[in-house]
C-alpha positions in Angstrom: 7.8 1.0 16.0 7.0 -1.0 13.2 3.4 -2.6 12.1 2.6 -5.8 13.7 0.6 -8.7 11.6 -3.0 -7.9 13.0 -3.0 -4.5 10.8 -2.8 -6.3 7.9 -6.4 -8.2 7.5 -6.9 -11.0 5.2 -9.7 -8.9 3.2 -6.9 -6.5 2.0 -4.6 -7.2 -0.9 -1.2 -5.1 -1.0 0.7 -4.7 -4.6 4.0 -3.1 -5.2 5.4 -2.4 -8.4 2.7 -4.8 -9.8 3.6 -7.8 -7.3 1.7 -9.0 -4.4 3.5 -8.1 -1.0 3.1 -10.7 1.5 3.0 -9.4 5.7 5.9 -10.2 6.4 8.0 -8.4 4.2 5.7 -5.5 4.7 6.4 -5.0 8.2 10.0 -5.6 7.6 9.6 -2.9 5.2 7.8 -0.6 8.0 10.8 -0.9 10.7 12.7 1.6 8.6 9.3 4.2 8.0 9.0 7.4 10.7 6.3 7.5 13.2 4.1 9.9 10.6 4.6 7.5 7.5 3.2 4.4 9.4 0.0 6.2 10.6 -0.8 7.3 7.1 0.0 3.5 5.7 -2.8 2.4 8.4 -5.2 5.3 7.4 -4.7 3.9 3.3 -5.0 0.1 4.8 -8.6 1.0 6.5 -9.6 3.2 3.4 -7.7 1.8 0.2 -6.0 3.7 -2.5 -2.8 4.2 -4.5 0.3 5.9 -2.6 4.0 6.2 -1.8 6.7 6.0 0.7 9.7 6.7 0.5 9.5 6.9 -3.2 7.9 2.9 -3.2 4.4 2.8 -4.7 2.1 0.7 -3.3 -1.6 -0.2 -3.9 -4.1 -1.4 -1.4 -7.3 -2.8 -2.4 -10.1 -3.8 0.0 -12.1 -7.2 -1.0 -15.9 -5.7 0.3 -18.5 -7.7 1.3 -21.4 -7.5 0.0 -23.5 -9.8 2.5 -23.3 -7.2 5.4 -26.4 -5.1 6.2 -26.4 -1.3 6.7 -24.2 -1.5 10.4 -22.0 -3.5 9.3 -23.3 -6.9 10.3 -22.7 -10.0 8.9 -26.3 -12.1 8.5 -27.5 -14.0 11.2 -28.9 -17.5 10.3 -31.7 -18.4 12.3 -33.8 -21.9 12.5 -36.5 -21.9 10.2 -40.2 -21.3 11.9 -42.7 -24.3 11.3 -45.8 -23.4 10.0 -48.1 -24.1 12.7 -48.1 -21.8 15.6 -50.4 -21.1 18.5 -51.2 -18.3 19.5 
């Protein structure tokens, strides 16, 4: 079972040997990996971090956003509140 395209999200960046790895050749890549070796590629792709398989090294680095609060949200933009209220 190999990885499908929605494991890979946009906010992570994959390098190989120095070189940018696109999806698609990293899934072609996971079709040959065993069952165990995919996990632990989707446990660095959720955490980040330098590692090998099958004697390839790979790199993931996670583009984090600094905008969310302290659950994860992303802001939520409200109206702004005229100055006169009633109450």
């Amino acid at each position: 079972m190999a990885l499908k395209k929605q494991s890979i999200r946009k906010n992570m960046h994959i390098t190989s040997e120095g070189r940018d790895i696109p999806k698609d050749e990293i899934i072609q890549l996971s079709e040959n990996w065993s069952e165990k070796q995919e996990n632990f590629f989707r446990k660095m792709l959720k955490q980040g971090g330098q590692f090998k398989i099958n004697g390839i090294p790979y790199k993931v680095v996670l583009e984090l956003r600094d905008d969310l609060d302290s659950n994860g949200n992303a802001p939520v933009n409200l109206p702004p509140i005229s100055g006169e209220r009633s109450f």
